[in-house]
N, C-alpha and C positions, 0 to 999 in steps of 0.2 A: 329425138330423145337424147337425152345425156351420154355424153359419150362413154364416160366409166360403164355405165350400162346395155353399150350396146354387145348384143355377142361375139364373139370371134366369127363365127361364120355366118351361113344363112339359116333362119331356121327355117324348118322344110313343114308343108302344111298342104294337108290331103284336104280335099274341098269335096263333099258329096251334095249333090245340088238336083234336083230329078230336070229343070226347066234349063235344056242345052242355054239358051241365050243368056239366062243370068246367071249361069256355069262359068260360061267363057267371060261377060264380063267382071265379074268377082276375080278369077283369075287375073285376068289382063291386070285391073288395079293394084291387086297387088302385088301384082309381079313389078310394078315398080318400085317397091318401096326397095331400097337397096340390102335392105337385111332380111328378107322374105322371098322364099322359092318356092311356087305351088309344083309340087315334086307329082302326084297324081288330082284326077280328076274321072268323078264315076259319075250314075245316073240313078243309081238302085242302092238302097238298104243292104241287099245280102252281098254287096260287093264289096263292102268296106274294109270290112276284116284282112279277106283276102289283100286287098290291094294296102294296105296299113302293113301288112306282113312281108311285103315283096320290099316296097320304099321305106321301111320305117321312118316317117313322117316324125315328127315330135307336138306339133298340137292338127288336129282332123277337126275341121270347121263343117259340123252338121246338121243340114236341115232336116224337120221331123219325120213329116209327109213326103215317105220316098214308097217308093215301088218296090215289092220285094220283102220290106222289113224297115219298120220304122226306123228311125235317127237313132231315139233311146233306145231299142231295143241294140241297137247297136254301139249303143257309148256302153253300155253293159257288157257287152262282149269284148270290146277294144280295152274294159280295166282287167276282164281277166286274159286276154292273149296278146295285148300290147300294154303293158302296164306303162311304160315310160312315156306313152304317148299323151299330151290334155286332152281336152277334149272341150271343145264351147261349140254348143248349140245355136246356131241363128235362123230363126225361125220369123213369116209373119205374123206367125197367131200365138201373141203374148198372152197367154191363157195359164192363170194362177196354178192351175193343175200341173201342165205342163212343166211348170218350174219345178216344184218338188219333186214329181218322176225324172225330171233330168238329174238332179242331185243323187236321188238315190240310185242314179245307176253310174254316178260318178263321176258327172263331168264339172268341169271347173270353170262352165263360166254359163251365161245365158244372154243374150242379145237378139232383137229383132232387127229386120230388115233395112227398117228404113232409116238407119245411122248414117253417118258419115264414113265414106273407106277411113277416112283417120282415124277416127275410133275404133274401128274393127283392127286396123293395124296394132293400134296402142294397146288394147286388149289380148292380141295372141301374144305380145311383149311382155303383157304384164303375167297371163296367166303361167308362163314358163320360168317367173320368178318365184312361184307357189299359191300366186295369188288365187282369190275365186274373184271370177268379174260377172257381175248381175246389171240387167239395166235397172234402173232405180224404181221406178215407176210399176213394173213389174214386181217387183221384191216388195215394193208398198202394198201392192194388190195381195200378192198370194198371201201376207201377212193376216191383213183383215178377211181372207178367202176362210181359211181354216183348211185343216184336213181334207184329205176324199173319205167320205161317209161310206163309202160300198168298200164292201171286202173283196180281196184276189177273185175268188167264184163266182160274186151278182158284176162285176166287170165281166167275166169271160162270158159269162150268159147275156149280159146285155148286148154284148161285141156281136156275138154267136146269133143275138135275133137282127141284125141287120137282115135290108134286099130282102123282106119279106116271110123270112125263116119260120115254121112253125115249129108249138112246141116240141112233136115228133122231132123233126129235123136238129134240130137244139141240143135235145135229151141225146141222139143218135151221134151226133157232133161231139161233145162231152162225155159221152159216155156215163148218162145220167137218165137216173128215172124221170119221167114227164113228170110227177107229182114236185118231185124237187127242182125241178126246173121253174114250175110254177111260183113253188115257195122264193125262189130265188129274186125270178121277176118280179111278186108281189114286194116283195123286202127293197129292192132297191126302186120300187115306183114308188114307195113308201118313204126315202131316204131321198129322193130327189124331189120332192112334193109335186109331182106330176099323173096323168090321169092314166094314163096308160103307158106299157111297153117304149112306142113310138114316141112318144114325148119325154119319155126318162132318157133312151137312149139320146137325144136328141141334147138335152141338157149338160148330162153327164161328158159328151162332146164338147159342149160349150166351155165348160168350165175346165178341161183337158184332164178329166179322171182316167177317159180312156184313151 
């Protein structure tokens, strides 16, 4: 990188990764780059916070699918108790959905897996100068994706019927009458053009609504 541009120090970058081996190697790469220190390294969702609060890291590089408490769920929580911190998402499921819910919970960047460590370097660089780094191909996708058609509640009911759940269970979970749980499911089997429950939730997956 341009020397004008490189920072005085190192910048410090919490890595929450759930699969130890590409934990440690994500680490090790970048701990060569001479202006990058991975300062912490976790396994689970609900540790981020905490561990972002002890190291105050300045960009936390998170994958979605952790244990505990999603990625996003957690780059939401890191803009309101580490606000200084970026936050870029790498993930390998480049799913249109995906990208908007990491936006809206405020991270600044979105990249999948199978980059180059150069580019992942180049991008915590870039994203600590304000920038937002999107992989391209992605950001095409979720363009022509459109919106998530379900609202906050037919998401939490569709989440809630995973593992077999009935509507009892559902309604008991939420705290929701069975009638309106139905209307729920019907409305988002309806909004996902699929035949049933199983097949909405399964979509709605796909396309990373939930």
């Amino acid at each position: 990188m341009p020397r004008d541009h490189r920072p005085a120090k190192s910048i410090r970058v919490l890595l929450a990764e759930d699969q130890g081996m590409m934990r440690g190697a994500l680490a090790l790469l970048l701990g060569m780059e001479a202006d990058i220190e991975v300062v912490a390294q976790v396994g689970a969702g609900d540790k981020i916070v905490d561990a972002a609060l002890i190291h105050r890291p300045d960009v936390a590089l998170l994958d979605i699918e952790l244990p505990g408490k999603s990625g996003l769920d957690a780059a939401a929580e890191l803009r309101a108790q580490v606000p200084d911190c970026r936050v870029l998402i790498l993930t390998t499921f480049g799913r249109p959905g995906y990208l908007r819910r990491a936006m809206e919970a405020g991270a600044a960047g979105f990249l999948v897996k199978d980059g180059p460590v150069e580019e992942l370097a180049s991008s915590i660089r870039r994203v600590l100068t304000g920038e937002t780094v999107i992989d391209s191909a992605l950001a095409a996708a979720a363009l022509s994706a459109g919106p998530n058609p379900l609202t906050t509640r037919e998401c939490d009911v569709l989440s809630a019927s995973a593992d077999g759940a009935t509507v009892a269970d559902i309604a008991s979970a939420l705290h929701l009458s069975e009638s309106t749980v139905r209307n729920y499911l019907s409305s988002a089997i309806g909004k996902t053009g699929t035949r049933n429950r199983t097949e909405a939730l399964r979509e709605a997956r796909q396309q990373g609504w939930l």
